[in-house]
N, C-alpha and C positions, 0 to 999 in steps of 0.2 A: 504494500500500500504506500501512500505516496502523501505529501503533506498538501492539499488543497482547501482549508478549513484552519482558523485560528481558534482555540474556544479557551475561554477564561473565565473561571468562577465567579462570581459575583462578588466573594469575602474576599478574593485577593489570594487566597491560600493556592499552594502549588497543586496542582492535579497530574495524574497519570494520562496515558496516551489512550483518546477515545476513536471514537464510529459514529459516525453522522450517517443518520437515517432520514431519507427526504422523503417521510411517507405520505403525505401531500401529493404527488407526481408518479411516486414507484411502487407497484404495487405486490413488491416483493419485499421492501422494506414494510408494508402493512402487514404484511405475513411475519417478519421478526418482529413485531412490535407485541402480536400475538401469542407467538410464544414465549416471548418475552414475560410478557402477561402472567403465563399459565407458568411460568417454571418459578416466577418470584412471589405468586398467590401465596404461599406459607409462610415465607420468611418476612412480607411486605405485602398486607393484603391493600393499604391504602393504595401502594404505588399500581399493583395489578389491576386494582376498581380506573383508579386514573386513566391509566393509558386504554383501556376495554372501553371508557366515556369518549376516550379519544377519537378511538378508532368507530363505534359507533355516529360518532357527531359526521365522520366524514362520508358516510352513506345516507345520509339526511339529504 
């Protein structure tokens, strides 16, 4: 992969190297958004509700 994306936390604090998902446009990043979803339901059920609200709002 290749560095085409800056992203910076908001606090300022150092972050690890991420993935930008343009699930808006690609509809294979809606498909990892999804599982995404389901694999982090137990450990983070807010963040999994979230992104599920997400991905529903964009089939409206």
């Amino acid at each position: 992969m290749y560095m085409k994306y800056r992203v910076e936390r908001m606090d300022g604090k150092d972050m690890g190297p991420c993935f930008i998902l343009e699930y808006k446009k690609d509809r294979h990043a809606r498909v990892a958004l999804a599982a995404y979803a389901d694999a982090c339901a137990e450990d983070n059920p807010g963040l999994a509700q979230d992104l599920r609200w997400t991905l529903e709002e964009l089939e409206r």
